[in-house]
N, C-alpha and C positions, 0 to 999 in steps of 0.2 A: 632842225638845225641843232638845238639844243640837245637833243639825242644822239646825234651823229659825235659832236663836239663831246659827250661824254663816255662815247666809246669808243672812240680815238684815245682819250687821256688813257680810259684802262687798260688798251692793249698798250700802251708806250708802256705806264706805268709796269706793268705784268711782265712786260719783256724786260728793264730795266732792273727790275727788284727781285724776280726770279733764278733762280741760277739751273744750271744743268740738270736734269733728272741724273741721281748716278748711277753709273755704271763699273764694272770692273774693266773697262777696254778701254783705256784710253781716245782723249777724242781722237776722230778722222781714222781712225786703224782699225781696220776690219776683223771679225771674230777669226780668222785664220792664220792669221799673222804671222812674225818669226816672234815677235813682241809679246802677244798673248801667250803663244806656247811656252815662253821661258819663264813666264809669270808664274800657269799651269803649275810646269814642273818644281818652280820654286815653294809654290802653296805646297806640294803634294812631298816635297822634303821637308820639309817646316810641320806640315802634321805627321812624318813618320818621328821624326826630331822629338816632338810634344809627346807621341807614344811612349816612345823609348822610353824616356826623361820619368814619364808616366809610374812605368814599372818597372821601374828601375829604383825609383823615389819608394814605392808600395813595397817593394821587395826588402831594403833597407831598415825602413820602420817597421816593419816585420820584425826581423832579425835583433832589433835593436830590444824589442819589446819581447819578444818568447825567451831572449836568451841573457841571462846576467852576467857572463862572458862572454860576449861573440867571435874575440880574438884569440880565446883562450886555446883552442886548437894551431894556432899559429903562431903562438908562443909570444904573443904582444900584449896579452891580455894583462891585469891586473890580479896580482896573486895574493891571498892572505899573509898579511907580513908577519903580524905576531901571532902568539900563541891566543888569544881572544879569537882576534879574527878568522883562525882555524877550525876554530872550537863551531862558532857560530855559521862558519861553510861549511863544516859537516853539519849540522842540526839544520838549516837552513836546504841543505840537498836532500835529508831525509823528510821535509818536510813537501819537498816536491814531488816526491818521487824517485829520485835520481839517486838510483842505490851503487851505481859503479861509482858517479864521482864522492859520495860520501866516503865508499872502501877504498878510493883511491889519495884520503889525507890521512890513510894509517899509514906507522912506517913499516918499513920490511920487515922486522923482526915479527910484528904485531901481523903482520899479512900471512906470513910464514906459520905461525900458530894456528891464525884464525881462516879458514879456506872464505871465498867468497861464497859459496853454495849455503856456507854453515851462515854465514850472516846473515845473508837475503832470507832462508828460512827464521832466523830468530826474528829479524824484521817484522816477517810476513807474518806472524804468529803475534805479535806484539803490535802490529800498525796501528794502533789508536793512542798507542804509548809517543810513539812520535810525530803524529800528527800536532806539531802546537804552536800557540796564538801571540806567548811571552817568553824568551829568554833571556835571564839576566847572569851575569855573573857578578858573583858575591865576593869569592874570594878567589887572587890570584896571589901566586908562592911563586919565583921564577929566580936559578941561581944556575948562573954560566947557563949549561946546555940543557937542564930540565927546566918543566913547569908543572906547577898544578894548577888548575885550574876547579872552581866548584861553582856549578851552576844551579837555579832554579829555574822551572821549565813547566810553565804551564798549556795546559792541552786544550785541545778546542773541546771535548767535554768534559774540560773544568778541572781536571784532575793532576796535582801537584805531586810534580818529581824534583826529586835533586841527581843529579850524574856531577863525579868526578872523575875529570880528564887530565893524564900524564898526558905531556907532550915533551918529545926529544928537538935538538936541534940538530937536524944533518941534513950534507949535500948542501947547506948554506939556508935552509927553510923550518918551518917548523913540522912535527909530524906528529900525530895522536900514539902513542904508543900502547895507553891500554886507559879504559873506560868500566867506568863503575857506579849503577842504576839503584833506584832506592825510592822508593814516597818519601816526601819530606818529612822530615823527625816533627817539625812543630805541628804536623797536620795529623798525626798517625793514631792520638787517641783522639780525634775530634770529630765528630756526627753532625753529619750536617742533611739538613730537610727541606 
């Protein structure tokens, strides 16, 4: 009796305190449903949605991270205002690589003189020269529409230049108009081991 009496309690108790095993079907509603299927097709939009979102989000931060202008082709971008910041997107582009957008902050005159074949070749003969790790500018000279600029510019193997850069203002911007490369005068007698 005393056995009966306590397997009685457990299944009340079991049935009482237990809840439903789950399931995705609601109760009473058959796996074929109109109900289930709209469920189906709501899951199965919901994971293309998450896809999407997915690579679209990957794509994005991509873009964001390879490119230091991404707008720049669509004319939204963020453009070098002064004659620094010019100075340091051209030095900055040759330090990528990116030898059309460096020849494209000279201005016309300067473009006109200098072909881009003839640049890319000095570049390309010179590539360790601008490969670098520090630019500073020292000294800026700016009155109405010119500038000078003089930088020092050190390289990833260690080797210190100075470049001074004219820059015009036209068209409403600044533009390099002629550049001029050198070892730093304090460094040129000094030996170093």
């Amino acid at each position: 009796m005393e056995e009966s009496l306590s397997r009685k309690f457990l299944e009340k108790w079991a049935d009482e305190t237990m809840p439903d095993p789950l399931t995705i079907y609601p109760a009473g509603e058959p796996p074929g449903s109109p109900t289930v299927r709209d469920r189906r097709s709501l899951l199965r939009r919901l994971l293309a949605l998450l896809t999407a979102s997915g690579v679209a989000f990957a794509l994005t931060t991509w873009t964001l991270v390879r490119y230091d202008d991404p707008f720049g082709p669509l004319g939204w971008g963020a453009r070098p205002t002064g004659p620094a910041d010019v100075v340091k997107a051209h030095l900055e582009a040759l330090n990528r690589g990116e030898l059309r957008a460096a020849y494209a902050l000279f201005s016309r005159p300067y473009r006109a003189q200098f072909s881009f074949e003839d640049y890319r070749r000095l570049l390309l003969s010179h590539r360790q020269m601008f490969r670098t790790r520090e630019i500073r500018v020292s000294r800026q000279q700016e009155s109405g529409e010119r500038a000078l600029l003089e930088t020092q510019i050190l390289t990833e193997g260690g080797e210190h230049y100075q470049a001074r850069f004219t820059l015009v203002r036209a068209e409403g911007r600044w533009w390099i108009d002629d550049v001029r490369w050198g070892a730093e005068p304090a460094l040129k007698g000094r030996v170093t081991v």
